[in-house]
C-alpha positions as CSV (number, residue, x, y, z in Angstrom):
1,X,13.4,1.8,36.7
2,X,10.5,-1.0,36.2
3,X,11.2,-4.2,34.9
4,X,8.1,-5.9,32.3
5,X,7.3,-8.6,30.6
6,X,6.3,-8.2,27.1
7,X,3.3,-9.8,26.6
8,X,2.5,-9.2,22.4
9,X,2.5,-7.1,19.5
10,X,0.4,-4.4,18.8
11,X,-1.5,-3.2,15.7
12,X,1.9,-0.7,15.5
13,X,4.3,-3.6,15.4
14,X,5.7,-2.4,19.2
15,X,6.2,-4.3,22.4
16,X,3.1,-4.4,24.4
17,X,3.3,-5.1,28.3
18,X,0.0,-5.4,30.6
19,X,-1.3,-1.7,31.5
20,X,-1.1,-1.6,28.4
21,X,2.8,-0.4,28.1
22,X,4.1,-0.4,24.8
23,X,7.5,-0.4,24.1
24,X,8.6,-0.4,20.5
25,X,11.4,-2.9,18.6
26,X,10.7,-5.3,21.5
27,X,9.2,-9.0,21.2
28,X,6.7,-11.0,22.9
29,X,8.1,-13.2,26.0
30,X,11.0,-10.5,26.5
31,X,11.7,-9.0,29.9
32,X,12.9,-5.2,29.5
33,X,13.7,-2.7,32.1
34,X,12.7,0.9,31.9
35,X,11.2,4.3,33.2
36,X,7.3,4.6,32.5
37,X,6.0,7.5,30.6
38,X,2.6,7.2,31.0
39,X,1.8,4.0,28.4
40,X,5.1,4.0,27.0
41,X,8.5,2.7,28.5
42,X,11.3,5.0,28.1
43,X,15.0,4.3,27.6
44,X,14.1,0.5,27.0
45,X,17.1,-1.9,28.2
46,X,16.0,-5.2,27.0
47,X,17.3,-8.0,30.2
48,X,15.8,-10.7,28.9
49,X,15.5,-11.4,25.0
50,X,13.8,-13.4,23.1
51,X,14.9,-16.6,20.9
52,X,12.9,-14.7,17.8
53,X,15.6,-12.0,18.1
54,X,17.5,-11.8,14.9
55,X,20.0,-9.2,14.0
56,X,18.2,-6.4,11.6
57,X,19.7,-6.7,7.7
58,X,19.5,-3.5,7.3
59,X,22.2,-1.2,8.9
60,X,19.6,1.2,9.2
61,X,17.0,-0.2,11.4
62,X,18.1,1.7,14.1
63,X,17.6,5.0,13.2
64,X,15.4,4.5,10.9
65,X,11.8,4.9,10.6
66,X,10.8,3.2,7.4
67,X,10.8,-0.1,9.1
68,X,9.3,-1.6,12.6
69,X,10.2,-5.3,12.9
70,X,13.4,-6.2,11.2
71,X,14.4,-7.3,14.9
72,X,12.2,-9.9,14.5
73,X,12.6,-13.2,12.4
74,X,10.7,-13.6,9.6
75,X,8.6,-16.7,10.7
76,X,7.0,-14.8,13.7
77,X,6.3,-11.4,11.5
78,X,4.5,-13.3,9.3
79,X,2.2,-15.5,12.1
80,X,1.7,-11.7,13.4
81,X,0.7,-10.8,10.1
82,X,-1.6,-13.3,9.8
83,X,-3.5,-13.2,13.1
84,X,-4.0,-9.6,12.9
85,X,-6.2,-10.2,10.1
86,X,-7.6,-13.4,12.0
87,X,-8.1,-11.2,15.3
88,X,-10.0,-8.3,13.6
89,X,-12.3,-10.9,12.1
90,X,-12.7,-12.8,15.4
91,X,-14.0,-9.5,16.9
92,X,-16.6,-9.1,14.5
93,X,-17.6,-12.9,14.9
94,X,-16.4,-13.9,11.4
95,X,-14.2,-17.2,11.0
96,X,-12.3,-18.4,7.7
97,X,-9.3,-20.3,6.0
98,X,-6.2,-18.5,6.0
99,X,-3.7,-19.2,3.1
100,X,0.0,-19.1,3.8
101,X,1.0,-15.8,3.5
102,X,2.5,-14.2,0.5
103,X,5.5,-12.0,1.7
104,X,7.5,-9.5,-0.8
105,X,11.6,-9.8,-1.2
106,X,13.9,-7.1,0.2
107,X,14.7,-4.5,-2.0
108,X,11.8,-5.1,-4.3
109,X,9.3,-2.1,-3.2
110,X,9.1,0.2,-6.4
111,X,8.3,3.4,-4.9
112,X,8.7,5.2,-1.6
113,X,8.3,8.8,-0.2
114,X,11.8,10.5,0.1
115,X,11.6,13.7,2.4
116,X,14.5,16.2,1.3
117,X,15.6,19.1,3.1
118,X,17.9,21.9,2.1
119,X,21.0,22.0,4.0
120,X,24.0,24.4,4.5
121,X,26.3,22.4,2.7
122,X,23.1,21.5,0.2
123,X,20.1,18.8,1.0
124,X,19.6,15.3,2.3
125,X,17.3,13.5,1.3
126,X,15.6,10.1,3.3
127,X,13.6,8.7,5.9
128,X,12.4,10.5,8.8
129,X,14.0,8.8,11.8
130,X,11.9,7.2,14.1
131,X,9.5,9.2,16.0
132,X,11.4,11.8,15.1
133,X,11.4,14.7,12.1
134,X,14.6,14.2,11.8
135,X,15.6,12.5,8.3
136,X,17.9,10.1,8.0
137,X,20.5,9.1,5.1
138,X,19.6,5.7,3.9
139,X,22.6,4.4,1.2
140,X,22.1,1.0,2.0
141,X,18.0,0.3,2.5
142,X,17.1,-3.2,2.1
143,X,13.7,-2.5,1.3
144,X,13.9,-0.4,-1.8
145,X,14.4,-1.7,-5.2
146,X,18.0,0.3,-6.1
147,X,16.6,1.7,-9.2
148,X,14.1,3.7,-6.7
149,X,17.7,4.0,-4.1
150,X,18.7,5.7,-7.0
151,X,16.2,8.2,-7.5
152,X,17.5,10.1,-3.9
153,X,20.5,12.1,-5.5
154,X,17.6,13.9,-7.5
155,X,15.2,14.2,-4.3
156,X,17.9,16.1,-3.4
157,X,18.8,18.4,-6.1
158,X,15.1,19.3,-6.1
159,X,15.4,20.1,-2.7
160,X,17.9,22.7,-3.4
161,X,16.4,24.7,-6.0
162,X,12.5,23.9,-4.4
163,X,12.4,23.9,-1.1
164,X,11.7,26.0,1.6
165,X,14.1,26.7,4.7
166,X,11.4,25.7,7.0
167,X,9.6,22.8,5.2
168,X,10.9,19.4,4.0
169,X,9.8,18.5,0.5
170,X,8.0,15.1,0.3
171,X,9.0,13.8,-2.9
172,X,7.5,10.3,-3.5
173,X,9.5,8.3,-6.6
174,X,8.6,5.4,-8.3
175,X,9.4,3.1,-10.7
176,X,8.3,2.7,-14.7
177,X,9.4,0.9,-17.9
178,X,10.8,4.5,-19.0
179,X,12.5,5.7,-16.0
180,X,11.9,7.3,-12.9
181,X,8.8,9.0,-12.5
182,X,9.3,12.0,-9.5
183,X,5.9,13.8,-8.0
184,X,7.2,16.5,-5.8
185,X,4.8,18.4,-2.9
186,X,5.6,20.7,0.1
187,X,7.5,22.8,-2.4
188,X,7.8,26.4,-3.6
189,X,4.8,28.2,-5.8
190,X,5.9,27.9,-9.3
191,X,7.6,30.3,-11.1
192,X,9.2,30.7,-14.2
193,X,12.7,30.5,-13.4
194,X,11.9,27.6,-10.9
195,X,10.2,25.9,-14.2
196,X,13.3,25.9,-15.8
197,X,15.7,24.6,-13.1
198,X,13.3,21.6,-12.0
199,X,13.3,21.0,-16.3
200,X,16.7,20.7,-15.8
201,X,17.1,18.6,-12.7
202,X,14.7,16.3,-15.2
203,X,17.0,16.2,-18.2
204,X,20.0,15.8,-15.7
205,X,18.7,13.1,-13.9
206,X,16.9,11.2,-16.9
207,X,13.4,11.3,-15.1
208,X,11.1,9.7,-17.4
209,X,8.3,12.4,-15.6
210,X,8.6,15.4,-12.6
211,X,5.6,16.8,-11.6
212,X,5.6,19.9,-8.9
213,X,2.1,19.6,-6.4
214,X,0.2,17.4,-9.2
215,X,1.2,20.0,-12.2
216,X,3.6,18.2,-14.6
217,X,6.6,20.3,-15.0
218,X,9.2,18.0,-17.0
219,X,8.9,14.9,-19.1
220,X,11.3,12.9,-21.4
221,X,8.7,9.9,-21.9
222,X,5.7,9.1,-20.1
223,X,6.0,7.2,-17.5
224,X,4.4,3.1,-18.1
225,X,2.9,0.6,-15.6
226,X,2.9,-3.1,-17.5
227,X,-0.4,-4.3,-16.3
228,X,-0.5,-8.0,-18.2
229,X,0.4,-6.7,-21.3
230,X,-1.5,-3.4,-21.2
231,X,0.5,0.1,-20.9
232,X,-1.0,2.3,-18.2
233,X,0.6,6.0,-17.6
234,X,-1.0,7.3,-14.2
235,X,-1.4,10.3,-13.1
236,X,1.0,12.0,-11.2
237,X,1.3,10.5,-7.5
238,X,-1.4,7.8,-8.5
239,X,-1.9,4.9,-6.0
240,X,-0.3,2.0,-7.2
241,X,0.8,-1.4,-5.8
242,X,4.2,-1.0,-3.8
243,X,5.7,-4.3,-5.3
244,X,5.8,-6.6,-8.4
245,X,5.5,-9.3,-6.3
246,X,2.4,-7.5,-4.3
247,X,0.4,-7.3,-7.2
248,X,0.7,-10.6,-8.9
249,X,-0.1,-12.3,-5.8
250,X,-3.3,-9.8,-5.2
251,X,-3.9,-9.9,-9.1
252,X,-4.0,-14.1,-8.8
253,X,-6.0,-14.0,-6.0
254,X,-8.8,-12.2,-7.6
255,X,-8.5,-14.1,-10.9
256,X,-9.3,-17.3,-8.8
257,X,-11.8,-15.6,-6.9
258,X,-13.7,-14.1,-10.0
259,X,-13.4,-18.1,-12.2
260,X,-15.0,-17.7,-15.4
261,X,-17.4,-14.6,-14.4
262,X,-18.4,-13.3,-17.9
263,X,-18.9,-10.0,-16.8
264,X,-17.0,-8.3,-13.7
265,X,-17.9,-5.0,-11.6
266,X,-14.1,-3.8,-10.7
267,X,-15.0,-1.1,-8.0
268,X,-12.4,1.4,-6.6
269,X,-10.7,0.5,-9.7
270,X,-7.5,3.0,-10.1
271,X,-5.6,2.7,-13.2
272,X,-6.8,-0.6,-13.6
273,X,-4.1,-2.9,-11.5
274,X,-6.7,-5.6,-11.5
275,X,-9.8,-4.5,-14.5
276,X,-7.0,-5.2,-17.3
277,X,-5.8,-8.3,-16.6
278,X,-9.2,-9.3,-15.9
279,X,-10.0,-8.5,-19.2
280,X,-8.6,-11.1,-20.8
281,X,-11.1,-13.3,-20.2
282,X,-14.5,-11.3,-19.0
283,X,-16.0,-7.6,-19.5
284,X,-15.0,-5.1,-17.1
285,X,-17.1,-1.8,-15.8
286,X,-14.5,-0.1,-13.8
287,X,-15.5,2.3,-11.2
288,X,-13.1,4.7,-9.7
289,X,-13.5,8.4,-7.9
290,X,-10.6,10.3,-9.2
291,X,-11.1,11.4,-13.1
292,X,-7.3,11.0,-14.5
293,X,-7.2,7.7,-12.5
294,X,-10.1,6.7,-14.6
295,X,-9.2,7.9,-18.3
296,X,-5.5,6.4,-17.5
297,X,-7.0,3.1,-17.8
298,X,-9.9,3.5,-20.3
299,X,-6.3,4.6,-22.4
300,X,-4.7,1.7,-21.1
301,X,-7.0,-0.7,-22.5
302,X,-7.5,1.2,-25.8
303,X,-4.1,1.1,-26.6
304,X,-3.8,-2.6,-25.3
305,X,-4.7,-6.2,-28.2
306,X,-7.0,-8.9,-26.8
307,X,-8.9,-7.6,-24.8
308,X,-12.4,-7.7,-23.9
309,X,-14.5,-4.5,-23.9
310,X,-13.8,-2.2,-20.0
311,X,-16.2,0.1,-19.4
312,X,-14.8,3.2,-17.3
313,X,-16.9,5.2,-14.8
314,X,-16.0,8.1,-12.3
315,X,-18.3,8.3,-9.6
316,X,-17.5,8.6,-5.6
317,X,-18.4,5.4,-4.2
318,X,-18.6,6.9,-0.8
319,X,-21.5,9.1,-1.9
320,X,-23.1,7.3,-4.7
321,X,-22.5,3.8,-3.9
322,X,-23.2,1.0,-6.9
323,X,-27.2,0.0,-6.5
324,X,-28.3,-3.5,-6.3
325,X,-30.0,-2.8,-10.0
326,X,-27.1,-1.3,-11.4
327,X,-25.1,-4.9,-10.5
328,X,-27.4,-7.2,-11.5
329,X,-25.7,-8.4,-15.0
330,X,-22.5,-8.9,-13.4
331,X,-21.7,-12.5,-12.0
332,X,-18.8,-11.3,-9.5
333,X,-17.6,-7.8,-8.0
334,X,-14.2,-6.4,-7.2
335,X,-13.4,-3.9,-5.0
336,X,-10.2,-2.6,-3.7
337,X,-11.3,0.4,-1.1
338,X,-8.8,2.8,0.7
339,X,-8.3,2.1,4.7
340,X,-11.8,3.7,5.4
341,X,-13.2,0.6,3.8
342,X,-16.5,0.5,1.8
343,X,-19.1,0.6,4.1
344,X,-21.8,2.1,2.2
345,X,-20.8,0.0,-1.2
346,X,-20.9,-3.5,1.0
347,X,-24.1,-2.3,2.3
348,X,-25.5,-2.2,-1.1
349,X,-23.2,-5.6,-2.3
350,X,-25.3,-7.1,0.6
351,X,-29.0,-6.5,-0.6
352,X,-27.5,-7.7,-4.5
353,X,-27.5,-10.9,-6.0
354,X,-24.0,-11.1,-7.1
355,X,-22.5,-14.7,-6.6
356,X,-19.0,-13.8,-5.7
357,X,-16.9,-11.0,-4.1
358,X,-13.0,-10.5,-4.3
359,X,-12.3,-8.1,-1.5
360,X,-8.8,-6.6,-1.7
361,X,-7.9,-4.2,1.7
362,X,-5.4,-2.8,3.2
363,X,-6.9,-2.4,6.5
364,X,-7.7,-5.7,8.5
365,X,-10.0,-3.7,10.9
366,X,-12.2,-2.2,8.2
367,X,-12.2,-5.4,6.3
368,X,-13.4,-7.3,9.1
369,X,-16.4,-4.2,9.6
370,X,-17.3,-5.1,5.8
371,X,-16.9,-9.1,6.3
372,X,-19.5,-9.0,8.9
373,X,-21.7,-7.3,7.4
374,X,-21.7,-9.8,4.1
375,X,-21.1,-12.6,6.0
376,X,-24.6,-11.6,7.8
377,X,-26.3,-11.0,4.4
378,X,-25.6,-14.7,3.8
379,X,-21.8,-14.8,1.9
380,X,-19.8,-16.9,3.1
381,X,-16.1,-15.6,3.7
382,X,-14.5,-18.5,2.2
383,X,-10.9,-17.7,2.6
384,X,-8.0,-15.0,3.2
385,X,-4.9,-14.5,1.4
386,X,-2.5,-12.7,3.7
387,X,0.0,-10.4,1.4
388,X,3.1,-8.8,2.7
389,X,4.7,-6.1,0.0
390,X,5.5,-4.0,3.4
391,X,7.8,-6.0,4.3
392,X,9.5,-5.5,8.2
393,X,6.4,-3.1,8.6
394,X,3.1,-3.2,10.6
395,X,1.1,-2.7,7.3
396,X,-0.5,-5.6,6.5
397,X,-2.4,-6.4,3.2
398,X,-4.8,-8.7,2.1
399,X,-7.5,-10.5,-0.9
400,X,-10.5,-12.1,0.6
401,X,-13.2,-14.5,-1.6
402,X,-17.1,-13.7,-0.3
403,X,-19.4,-16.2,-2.6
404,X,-22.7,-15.9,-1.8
405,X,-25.4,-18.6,0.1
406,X,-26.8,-19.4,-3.4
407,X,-23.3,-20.5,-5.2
408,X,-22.3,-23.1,-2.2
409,X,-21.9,-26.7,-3.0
């Protein structure tokens, strides 16, 4: 057995001792005693613990693998949070203002990834344990909104009838205005009698929508996103922001960063989380890759009153980012990039002449990769807004205000 000292917290959210050792649902300062593995410390026995110990509000946390720092109060996930975005950005030489962070409730996320698995006595549906393929019951989460909670008896009745013995479904379910709306993969090939059983699991169930590997199978209603005002259905399994609260603080963030622009570039655009509420007050010319992401909101803001004229667009950014000429009547730029970043779109943002760039990401190290690279164009980074919808998790989210060396003072 080794004793060691737990120095800090990695990108992961686990313990990490010099070597480095990492040892997860351990704290910084804590002295824990254990058999090294190569860089992990087995069979942790913590000796020492730490005053920012707390006892985990979920019952859960244990055996679950949905969540990696409710051991931890919330005070010091939040500083961690924070300086994970600082630290990224420190490494590519950029310094800025951090705003206090914006952290999510419990029970507020409005849609999670259920795995369900055909039992002998039926299915259970869940979290995958930690580390572990094992899934795990979880009656009493404190990070799902219930109506979502509620949506596992059906992750489980789908199992049943769609599942293989060997596979686990994934079956991702999220919240709408007209009920549940349940995209199913990892399941069955279709047939005809398997059309008619998941139609019923729908109409038992009340799903507003089920959709089997992207193909709709069942729907009662079509499944509506409220984005200020403007009805959005997505597609099925569309990205969308994991809590209310998430999205109004990203949403506010990039109002304040775009001010009174006139005319507003939204690129990697989705259904439109941040393009229709920005229409209220400024054009839009929304850019996004996938094609039903794109014609979900160009409906959205067709069926939507007061707003000004969006623009829709579907074009890979990775391949054919925006050019300088094609941005050059806008007066601020949005983007809202998947972890990869936009590293061929900033490249091209930092040969324009736009004034002002809201940066949404969900990766501080790819963010920081962009930052640089603006910052070195002449925009100024001129603050962060930290925003925690994952809560007790190592995911960490964020909107960022670029202005450019001509708009200061």
């Amino acid at each position: 057995m080794t004793e060691i000292t737990i120095k800090r917290l990695g990108l992961q959210g686990d313990g990490v001792a010099d070597g480095p050792i990492y040892v997860p649902l351990t704290l910084p300062g804590e002295v824990v005693e254990g058999t090294i593995d190569g860089t992990v410390l087995r069979d942790p026995k913590i000796i020492q613990p730490s005053d920012r110990r707390v006892a985990a509000p979920c019952r859960h946390f244990k055996s679950c693998g949905g969540c990696q720092l409710q051991h931890a109060d919330d005070a010091l996930v939040a500083a961690w949070k924070v300086d994970v975005v600082r630290k990224a950005l420190e490494a590519q030489g950029v310094e800025t203002v951090f705003r206090p962070i914006q952290t999510s409730p419990s029970q507020s996320r409005r849609r999670a990834g259920f795995a369900a698995r055909r039992t002998k006595k039926g299915a259970m549906a869940g979290f995958h344990g930690r580390a572990s393929d094992t899934i795990i019951a979880i009656p009493d989460c404190q990070l799902l909104d219930p109506v979502v909670l509620a949506g596992v008896p059906a992750a489980e009745a789908l199992a049943v009838i769609g599942a293989s013995r060997k596979t686990a479904l994934s079956v991702l379910v999220t919240t709408t205005k007209t009920g549940l709306d349940v995209a199913v993969t990892h399941g069955k090939p279709l047939d005809g009698p398997l059309r008619q059983q998941l139609a019923a699991v729908c109409d038992q169930f009340g799903l507003a929508r089920l959709s089997w590997d992207t193909e709709v199978v069942a729907m009662q209603s079509p499944p509506v996103h409220m984005l200020d005002g403007a009805s959005v259905t997505p597609p099925p399994g569309a990205f969308l922001q994991a809590t209310a609260h998430g999205e109004a603080a990203l949403t506010h963030a990039v109002q304040e960063i775009v001010q009174e622009a006139r005319q507003v570039i939204d690129l990697f655009a989705g259904c439109g989380t941040f393009s229709l509420p920005l229409a209220r007050h400024a054009e839009v010319h929304a850019v996004e890759g996938d094609v039903e992401m794109v014609a979900a909101l160009d409906q959205g803001w067709r069926m939507a009153q007061g707003l000004k004229t969006v623009t829709t667009e579907a074009r890979d950014l990775f391949r054919r980012p925006l050019m300088p000429d094609e941005m050059r009547k806008a007066q601020a730029v949005v983007l809202d990039p998947p972890r990869a970043g936009a590293e061929a779109q900033i490249a091209e943002l930092a040969r324009s002449e736009i004034p002002r760039i809201a940066y949404v990401s969900c990766n501080p190290v790819t963010f920081a990769r962009d930052a640089q690279t603006l910052v070195n164009a002449g925009f100024t980074l001129d603050w962060v807004q930290v925003v925690d919808q994952f809560r007790w998790s190592a995911h960490v989210e964020l909107a960022a205000s670029f202005t450019a060396s001509h708009m200061r003072g």
